[in-house]
PDB file of N, CA, C and O in Angstrom:
ATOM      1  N   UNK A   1      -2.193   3.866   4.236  1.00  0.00           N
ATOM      2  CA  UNK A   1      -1.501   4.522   3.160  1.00  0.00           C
ATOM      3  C   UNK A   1      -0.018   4.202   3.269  1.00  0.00           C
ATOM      4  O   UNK A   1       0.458   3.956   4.377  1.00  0.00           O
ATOM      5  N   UNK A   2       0.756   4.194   2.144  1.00  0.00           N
ATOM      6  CA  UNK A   2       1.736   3.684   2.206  1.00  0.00           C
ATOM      7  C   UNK A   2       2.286   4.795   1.417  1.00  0.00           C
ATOM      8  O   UNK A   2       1.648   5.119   0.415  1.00  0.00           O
ATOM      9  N   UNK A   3       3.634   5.591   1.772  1.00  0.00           N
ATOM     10  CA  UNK A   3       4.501   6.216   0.842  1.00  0.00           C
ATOM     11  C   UNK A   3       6.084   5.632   0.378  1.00  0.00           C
ATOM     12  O   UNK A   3       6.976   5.148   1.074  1.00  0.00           O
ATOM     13  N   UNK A   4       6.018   5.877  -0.975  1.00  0.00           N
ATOM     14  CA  UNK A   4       7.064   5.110  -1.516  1.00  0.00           C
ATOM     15  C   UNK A   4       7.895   6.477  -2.159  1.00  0.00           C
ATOM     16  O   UNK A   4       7.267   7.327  -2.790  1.00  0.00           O
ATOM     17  N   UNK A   5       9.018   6.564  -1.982  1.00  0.00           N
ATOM     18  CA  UNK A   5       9.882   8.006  -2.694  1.00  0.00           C
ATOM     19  C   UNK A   5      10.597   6.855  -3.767  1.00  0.00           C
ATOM     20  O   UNK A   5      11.270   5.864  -3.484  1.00  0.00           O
ATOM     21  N   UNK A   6      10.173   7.399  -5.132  1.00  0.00           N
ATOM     22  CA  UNK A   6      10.713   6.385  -6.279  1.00  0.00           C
ATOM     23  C   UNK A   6      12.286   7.283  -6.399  1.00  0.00           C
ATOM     24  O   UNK A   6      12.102   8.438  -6.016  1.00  0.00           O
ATOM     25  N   UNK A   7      13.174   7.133  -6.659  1.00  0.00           N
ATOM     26  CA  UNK A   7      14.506   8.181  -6.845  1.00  0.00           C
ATOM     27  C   UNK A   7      15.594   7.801  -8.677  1.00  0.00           C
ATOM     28  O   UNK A   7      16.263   6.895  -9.172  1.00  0.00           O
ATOM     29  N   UNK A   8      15.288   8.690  -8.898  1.00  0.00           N
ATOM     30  CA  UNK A   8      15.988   7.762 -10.639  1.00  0.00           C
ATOM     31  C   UNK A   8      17.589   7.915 -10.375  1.00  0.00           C
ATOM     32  O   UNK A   8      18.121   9.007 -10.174  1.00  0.00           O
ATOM     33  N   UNK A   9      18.066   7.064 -10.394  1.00  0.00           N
ATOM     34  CA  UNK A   9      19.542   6.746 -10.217  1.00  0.00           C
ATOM     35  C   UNK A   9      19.819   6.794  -8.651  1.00  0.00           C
ATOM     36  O   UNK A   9      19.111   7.407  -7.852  1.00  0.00           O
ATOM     37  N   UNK A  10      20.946   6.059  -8.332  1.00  0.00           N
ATOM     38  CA  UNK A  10      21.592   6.065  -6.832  1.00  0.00           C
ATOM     39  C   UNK A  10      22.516   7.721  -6.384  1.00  0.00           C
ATOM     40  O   UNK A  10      23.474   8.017  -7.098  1.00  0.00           O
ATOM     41  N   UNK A  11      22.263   8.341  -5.614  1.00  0.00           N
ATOM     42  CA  UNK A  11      22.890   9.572  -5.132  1.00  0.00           C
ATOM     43  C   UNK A  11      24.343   9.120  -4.690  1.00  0.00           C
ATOM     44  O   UNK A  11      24.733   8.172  -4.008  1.00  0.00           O
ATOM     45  N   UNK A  12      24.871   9.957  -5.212  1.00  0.00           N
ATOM     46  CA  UNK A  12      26.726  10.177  -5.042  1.00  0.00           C
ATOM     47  C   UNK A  12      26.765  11.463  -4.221  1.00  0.00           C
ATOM     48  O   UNK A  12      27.932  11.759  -3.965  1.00  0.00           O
ATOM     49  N   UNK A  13      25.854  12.345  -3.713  1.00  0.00           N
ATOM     50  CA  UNK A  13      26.083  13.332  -2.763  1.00  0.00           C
ATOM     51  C   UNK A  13      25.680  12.863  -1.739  1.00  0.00           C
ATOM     52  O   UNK A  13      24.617  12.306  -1.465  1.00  0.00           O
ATOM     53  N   UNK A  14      26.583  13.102  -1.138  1.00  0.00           N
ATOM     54  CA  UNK A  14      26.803  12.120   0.605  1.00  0.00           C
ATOM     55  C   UNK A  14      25.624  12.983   1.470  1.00  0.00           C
ATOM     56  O   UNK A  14      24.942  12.204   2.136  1.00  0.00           O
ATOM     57  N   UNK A  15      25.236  14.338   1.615  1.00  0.00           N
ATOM     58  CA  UNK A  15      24.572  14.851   2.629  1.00  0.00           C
ATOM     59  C   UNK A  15      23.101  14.634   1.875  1.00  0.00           C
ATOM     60  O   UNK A  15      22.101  14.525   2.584  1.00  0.00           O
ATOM     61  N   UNK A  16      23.002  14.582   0.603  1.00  0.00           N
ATOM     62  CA  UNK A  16      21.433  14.317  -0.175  1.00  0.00           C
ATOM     63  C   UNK A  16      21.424  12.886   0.303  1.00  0.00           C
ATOM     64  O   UNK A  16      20.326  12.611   0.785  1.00  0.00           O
ATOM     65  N   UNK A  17      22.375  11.772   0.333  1.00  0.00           N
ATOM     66  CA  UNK A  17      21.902  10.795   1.273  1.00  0.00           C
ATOM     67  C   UNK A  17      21.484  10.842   2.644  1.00  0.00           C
ATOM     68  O   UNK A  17      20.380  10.475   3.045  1.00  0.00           O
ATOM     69  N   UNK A  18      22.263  11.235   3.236  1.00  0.00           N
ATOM     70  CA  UNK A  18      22.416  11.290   4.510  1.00  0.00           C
ATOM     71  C   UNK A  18      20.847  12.157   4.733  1.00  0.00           C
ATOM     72  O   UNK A  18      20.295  11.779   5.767  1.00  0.00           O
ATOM     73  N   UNK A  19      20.319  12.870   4.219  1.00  0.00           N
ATOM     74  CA  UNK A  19      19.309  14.070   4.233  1.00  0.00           C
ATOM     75  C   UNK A  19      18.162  12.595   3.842  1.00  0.00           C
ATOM     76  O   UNK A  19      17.539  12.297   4.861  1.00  0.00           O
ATOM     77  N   UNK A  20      17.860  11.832   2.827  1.00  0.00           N
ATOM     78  CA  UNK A  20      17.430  11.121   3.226  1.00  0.00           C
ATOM     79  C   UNK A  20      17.375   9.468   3.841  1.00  0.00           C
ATOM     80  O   UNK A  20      16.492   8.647   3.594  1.00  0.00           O
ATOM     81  N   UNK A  21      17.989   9.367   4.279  1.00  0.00           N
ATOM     82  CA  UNK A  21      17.733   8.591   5.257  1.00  0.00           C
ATOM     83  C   UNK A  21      17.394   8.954   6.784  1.00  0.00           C
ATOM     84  O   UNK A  21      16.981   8.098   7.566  1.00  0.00           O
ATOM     85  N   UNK A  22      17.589  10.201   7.118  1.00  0.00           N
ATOM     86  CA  UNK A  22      17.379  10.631   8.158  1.00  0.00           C
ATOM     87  C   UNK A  22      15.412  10.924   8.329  1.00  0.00           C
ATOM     88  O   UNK A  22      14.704  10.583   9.277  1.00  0.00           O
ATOM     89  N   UNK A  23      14.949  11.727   6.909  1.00  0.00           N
ATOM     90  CA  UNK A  23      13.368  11.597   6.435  1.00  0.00           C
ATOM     91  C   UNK A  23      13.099  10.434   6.565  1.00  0.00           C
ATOM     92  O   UNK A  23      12.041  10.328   7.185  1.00  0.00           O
ATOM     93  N   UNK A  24      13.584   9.350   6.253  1.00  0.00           N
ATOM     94  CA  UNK A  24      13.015   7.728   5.835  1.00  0.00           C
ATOM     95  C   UNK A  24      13.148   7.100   7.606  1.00  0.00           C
ATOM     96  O   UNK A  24      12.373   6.214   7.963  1.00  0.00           O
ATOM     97  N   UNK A  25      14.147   7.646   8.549  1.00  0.00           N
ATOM     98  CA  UNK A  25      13.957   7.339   9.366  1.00  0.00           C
ATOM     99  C   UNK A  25      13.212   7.842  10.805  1.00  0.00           C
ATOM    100  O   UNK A  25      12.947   7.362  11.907  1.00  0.00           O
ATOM    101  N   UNK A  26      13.099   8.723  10.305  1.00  0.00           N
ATOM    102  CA  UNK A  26      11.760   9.884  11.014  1.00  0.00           C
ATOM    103  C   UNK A  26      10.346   9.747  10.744  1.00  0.00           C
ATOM    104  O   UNK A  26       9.434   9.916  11.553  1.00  0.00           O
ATOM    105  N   UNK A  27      10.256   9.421   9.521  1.00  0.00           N
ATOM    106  CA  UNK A  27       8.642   9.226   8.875  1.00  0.00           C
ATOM    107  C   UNK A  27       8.515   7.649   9.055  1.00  0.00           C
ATOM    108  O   UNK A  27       7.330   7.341   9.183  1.00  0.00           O
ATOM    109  N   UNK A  28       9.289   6.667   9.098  1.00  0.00           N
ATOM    110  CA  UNK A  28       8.758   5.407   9.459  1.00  0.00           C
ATOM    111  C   UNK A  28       8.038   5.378  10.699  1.00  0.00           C
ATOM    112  O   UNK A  28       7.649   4.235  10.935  1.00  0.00           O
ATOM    113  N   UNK A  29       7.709   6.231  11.599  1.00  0.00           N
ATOM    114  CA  UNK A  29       7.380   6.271  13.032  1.00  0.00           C
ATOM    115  C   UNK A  29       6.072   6.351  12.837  1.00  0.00           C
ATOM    116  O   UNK A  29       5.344   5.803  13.664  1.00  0.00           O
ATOM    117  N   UNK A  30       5.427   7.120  11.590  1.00  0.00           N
ATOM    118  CA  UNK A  30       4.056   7.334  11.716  1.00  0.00           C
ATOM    119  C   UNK A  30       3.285   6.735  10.224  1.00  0.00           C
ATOM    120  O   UNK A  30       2.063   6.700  10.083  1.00  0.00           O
ATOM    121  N   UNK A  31       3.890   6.463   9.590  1.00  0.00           N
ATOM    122  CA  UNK A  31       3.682   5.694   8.345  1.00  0.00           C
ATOM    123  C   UNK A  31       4.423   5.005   7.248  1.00  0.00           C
ATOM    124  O   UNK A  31       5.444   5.414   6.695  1.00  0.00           O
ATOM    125  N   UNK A  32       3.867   4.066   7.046  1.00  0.00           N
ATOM    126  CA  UNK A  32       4.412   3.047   6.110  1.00  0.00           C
ATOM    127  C   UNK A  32       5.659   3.872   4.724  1.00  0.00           C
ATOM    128  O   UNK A  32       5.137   4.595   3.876  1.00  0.00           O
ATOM    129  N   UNK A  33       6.935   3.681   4.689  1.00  0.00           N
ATOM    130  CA  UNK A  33       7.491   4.231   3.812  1.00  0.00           C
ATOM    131  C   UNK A  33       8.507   3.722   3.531  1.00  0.00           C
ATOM    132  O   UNK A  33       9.178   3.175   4.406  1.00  0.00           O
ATOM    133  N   UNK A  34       9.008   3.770   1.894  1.00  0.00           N
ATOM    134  CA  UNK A  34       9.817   2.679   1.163  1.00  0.00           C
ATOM    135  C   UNK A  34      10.349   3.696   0.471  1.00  0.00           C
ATOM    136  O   UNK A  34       9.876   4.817   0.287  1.00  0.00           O
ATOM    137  N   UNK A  35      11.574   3.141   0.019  1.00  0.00           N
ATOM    138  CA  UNK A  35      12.615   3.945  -1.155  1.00  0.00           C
ATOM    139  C   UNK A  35      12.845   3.076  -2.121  1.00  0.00           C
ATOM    140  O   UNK A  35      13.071   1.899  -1.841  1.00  0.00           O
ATOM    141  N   UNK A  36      12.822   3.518  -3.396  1.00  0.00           N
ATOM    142  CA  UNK A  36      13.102   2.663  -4.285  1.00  0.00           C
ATOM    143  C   UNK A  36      13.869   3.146  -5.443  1.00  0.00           C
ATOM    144  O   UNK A  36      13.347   3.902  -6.262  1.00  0.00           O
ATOM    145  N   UNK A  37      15.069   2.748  -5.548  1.00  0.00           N
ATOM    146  CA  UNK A  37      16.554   3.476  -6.618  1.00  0.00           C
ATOM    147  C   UNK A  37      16.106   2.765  -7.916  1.00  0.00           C
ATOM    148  O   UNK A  37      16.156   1.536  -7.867  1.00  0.00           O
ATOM    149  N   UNK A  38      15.607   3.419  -9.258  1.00  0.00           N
ATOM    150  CA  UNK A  38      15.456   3.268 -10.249  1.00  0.00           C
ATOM    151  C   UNK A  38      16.714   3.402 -11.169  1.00  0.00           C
ATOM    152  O   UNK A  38      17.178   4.447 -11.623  1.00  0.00           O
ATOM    153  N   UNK A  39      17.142   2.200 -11.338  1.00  0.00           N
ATOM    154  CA  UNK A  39      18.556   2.042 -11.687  1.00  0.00           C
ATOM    155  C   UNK A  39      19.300   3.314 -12.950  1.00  0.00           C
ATOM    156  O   UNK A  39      18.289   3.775 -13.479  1.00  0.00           O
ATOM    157  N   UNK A  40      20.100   3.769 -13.371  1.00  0.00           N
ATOM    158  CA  UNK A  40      20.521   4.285 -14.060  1.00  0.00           C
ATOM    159  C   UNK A  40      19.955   3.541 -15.889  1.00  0.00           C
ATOM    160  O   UNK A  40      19.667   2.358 -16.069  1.00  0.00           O
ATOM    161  N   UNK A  41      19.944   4.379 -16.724  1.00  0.00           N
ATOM    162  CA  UNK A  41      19.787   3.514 -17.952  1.00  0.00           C
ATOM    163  C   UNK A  41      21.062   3.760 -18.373  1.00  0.00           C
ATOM    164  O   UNK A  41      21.651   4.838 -18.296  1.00  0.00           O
ATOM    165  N   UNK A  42      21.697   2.170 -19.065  1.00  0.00           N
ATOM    166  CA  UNK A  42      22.383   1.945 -19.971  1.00  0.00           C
ATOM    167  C   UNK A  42      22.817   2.409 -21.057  1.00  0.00           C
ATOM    168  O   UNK A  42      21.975   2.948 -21.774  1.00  0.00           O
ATOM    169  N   UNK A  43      24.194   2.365 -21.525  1.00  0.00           N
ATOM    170  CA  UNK A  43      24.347   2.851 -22.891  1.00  0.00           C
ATOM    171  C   UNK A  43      23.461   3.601 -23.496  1.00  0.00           C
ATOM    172  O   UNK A  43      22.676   3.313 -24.400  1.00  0.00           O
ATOM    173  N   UNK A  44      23.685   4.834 -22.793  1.00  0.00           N
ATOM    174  CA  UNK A  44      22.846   6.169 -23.236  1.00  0.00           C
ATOM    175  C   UNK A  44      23.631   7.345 -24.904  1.00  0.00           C
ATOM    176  O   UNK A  44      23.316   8.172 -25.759  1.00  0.00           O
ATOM    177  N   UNK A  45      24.740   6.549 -24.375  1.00  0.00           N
ATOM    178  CA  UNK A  45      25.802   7.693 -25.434  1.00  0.00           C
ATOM    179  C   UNK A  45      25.261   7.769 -27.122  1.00  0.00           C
ATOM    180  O   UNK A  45      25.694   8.559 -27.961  1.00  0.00           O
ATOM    181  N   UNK A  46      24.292   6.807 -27.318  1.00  0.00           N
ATOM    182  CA  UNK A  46      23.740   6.876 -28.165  1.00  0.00           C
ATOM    183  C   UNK A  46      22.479   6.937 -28.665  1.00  0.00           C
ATOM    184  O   UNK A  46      22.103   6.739 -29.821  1.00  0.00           O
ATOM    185  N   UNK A  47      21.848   7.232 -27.683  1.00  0.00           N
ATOM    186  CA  UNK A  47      20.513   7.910 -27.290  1.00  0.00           C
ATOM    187  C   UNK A  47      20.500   9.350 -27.048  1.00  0.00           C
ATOM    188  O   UNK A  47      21.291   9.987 -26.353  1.00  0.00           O
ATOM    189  N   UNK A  48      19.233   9.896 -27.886  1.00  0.00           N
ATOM    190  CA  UNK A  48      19.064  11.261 -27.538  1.00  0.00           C
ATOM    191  C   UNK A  48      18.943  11.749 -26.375  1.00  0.00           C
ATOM    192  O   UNK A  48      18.990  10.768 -25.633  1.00  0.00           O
ATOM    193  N   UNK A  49      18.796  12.812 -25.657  1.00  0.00           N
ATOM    194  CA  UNK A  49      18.106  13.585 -24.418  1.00  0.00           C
ATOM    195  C   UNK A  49      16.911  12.993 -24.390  1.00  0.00           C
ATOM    196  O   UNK A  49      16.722  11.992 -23.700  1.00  0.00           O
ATOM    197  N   UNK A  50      15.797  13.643 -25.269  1.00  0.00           N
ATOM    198  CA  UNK A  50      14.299  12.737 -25.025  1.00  0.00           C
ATOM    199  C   UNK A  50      14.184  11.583 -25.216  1.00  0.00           C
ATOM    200  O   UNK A  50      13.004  11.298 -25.417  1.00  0.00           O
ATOM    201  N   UNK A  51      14.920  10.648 -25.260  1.00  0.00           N
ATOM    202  CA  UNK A  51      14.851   9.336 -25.416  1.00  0.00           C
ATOM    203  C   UNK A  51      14.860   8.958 -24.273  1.00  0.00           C
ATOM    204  O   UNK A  51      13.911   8.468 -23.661  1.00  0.00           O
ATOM    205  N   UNK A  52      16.028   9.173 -23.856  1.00  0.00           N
ATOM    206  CA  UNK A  52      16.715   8.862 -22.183  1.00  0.00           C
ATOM    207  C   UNK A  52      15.110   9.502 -21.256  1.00  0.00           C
ATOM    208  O   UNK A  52      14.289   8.808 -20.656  1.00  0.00           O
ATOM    209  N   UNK A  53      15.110  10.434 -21.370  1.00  0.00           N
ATOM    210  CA  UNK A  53      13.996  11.155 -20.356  1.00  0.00           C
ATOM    211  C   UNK A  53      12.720   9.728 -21.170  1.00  0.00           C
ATOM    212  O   UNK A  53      12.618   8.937 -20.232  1.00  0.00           O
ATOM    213  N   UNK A  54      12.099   9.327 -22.000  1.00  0.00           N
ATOM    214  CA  UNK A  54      11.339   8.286 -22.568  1.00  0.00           C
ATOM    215  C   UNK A  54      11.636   7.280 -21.747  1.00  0.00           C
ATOM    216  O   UNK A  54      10.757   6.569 -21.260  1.00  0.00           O
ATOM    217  N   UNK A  55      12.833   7.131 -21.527  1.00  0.00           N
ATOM    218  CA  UNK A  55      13.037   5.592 -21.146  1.00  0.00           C
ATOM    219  C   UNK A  55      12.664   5.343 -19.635  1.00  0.00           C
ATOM    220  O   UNK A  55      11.992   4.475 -19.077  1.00  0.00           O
ATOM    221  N   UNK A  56      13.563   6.758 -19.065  1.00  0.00           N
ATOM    222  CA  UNK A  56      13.096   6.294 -17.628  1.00  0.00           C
ATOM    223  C   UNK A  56      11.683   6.921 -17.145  1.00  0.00           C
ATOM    224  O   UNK A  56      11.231   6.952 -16.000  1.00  0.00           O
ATOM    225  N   UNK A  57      11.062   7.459 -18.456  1.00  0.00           N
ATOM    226  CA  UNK A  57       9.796   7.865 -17.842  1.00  0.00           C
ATOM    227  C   UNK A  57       8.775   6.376 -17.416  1.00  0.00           C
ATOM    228  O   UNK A  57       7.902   6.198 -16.567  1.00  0.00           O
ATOM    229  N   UNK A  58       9.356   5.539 -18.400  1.00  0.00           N
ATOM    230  CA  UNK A  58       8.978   4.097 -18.609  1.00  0.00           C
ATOM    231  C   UNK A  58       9.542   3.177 -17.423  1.00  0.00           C
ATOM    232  O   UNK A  58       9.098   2.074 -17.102  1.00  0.00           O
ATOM    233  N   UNK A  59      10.173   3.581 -17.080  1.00  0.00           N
ATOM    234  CA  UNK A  59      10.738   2.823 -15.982  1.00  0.00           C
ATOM    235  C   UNK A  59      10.053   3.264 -14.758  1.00  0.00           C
ATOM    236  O   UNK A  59       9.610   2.349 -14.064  1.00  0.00           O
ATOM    237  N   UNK A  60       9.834   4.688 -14.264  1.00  0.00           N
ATOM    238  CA  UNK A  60       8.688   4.849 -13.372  1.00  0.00           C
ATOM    239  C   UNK A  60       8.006   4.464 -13.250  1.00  0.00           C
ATOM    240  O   UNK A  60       7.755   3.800 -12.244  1.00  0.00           O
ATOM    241  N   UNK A  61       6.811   4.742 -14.791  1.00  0.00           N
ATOM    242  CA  UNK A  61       5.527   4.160 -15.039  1.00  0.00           C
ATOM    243  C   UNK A  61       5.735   2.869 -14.145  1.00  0.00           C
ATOM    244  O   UNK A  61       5.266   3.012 -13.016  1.00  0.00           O
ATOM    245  N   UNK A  62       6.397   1.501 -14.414  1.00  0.00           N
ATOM    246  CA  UNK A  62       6.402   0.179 -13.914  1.00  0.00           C
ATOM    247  C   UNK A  62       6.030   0.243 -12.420  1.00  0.00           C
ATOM    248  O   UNK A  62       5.409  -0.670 -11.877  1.00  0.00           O
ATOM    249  N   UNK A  63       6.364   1.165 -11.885  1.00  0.00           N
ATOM    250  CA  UNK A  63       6.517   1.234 -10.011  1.00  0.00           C
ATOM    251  C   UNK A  63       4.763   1.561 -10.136  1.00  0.00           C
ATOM    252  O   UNK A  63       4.057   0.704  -9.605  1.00  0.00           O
ATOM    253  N   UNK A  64       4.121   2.608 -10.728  1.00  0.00           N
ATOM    254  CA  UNK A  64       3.103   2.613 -10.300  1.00  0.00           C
ATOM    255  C   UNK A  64       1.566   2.006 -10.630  1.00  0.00           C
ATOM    256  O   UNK A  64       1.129   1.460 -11.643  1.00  0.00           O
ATOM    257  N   UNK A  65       1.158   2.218  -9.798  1.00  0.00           N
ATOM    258  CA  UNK A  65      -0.642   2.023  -9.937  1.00  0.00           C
ATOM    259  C   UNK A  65      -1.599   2.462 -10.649  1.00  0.00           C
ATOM    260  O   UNK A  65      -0.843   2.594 -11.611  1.00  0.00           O
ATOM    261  N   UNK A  66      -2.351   2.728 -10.959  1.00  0.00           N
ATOM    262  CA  UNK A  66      -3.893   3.610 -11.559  1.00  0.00           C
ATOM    263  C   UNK A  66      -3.863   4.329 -10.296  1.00  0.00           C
ATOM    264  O   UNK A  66      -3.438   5.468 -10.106  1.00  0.00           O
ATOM    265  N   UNK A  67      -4.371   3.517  -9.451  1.00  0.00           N
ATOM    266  CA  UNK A  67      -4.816   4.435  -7.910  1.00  0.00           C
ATOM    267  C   UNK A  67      -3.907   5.155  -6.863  1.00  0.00           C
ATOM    268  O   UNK A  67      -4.171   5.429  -5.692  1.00  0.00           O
ATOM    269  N   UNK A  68      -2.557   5.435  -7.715  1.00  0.00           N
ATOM    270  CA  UNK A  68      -1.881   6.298  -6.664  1.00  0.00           C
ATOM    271  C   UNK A  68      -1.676   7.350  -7.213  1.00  0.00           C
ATOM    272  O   UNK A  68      -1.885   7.732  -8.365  1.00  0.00           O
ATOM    273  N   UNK A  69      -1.094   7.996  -6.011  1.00  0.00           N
ATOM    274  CA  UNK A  69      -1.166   9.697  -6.339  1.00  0.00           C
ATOM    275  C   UNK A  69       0.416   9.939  -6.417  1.00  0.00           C
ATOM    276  O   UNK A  69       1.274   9.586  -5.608  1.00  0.00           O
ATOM    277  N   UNK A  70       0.513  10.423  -7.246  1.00  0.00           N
ATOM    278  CA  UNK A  70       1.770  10.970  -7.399  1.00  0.00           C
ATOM    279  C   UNK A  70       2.749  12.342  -7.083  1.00  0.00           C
ATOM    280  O   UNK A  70       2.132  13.335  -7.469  1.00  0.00           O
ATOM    281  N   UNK A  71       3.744  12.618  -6.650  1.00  0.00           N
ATOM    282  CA  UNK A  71       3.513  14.098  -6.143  1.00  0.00           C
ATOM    283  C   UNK A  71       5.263  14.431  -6.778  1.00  0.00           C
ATOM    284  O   UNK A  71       6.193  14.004  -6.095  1.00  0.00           O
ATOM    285  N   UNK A  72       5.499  15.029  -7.800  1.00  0.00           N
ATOM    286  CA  UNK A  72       7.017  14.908  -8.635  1.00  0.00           C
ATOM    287  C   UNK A  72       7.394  16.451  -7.460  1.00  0.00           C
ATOM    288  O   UNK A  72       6.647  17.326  -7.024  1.00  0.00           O
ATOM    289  N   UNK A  73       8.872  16.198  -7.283  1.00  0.00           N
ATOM    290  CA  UNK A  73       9.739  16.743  -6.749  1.00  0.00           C
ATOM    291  C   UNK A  73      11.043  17.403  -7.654  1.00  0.00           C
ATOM    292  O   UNK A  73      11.884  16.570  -7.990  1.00  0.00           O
ATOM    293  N   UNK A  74      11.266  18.697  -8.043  1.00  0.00           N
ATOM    294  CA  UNK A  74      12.387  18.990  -8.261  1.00  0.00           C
ATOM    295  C   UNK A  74      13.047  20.448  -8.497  1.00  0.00           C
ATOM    296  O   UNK A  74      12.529  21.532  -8.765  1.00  0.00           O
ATOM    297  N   UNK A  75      13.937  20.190  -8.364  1.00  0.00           N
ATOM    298  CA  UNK A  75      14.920  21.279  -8.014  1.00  0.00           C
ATOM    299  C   UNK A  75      14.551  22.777  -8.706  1.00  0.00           C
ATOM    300  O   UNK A  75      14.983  23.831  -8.240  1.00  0.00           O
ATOM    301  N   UNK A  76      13.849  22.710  -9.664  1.00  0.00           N
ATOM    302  CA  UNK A  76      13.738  23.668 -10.434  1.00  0.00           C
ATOM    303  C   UNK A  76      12.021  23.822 -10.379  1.00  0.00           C
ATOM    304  O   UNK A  76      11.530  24.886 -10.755  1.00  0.00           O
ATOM    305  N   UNK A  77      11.651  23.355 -10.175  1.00  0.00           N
ATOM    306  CA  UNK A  77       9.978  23.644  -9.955  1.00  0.00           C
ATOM    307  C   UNK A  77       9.071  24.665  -9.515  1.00  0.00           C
ATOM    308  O   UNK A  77       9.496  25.737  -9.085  1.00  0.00           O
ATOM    309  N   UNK A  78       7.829  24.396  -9.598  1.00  0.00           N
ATOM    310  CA  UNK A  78       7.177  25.948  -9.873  1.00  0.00           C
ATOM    311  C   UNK A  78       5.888  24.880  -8.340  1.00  0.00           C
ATOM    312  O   UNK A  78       5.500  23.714  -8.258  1.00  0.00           O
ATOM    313  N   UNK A  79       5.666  26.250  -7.379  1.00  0.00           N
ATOM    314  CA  UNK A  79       4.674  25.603  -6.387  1.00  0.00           C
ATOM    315  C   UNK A  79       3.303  27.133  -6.733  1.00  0.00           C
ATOM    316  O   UNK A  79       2.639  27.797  -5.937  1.00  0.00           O
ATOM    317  N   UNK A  80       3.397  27.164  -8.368  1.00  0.00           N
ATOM    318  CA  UNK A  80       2.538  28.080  -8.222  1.00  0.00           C
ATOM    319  C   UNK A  80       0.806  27.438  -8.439  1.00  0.00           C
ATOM    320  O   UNK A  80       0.025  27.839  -9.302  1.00  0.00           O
ATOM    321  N   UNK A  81       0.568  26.551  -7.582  1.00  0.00           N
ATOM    322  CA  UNK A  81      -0.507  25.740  -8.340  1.00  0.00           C
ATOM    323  C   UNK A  81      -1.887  26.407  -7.604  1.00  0.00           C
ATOM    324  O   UNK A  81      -3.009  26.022  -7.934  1.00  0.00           O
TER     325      UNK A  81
END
């Protein structure tokens, strides 16, 4: 098994870096794991909100498989499952 943390845009908060690379270098010990910075989108100023959220939903999509599992992470989320 291989884990890949997809991340949309490059982090400008120094300890959310630092926070992971320290995971990326702890979890390489026991399994396969990759980071991958999903570049910022372009000339957004004239794009809606759901567009932008469209676009890079599309840009994810590209990273993945049929056969992987996906597991979304965020700040505001609900673990009532």
């Amino acid at each position: 098994m291989k884990i890949t943390l997809l991340l949309a845009g490059k982090t400008t908060v120094s300890y959310v870096a630092e926070g992971t690379e320290s995971f990326a270098g702890r979890i390489k010990r026991y399994n396969a794991f990759d980071i991958k910075v999903i570049p910022d989108i372009k000339n957004t100023r004239n794009m809606g909100q759901d567009q932008v959220k469209d676009e890079e939903c599309l840009m994810f999509f590209r990273h993945l498989n049929p056969s992987d599992t996906v597991v979304l992470l965020d700040e505001h989320g609900d673990d009532s499952l």
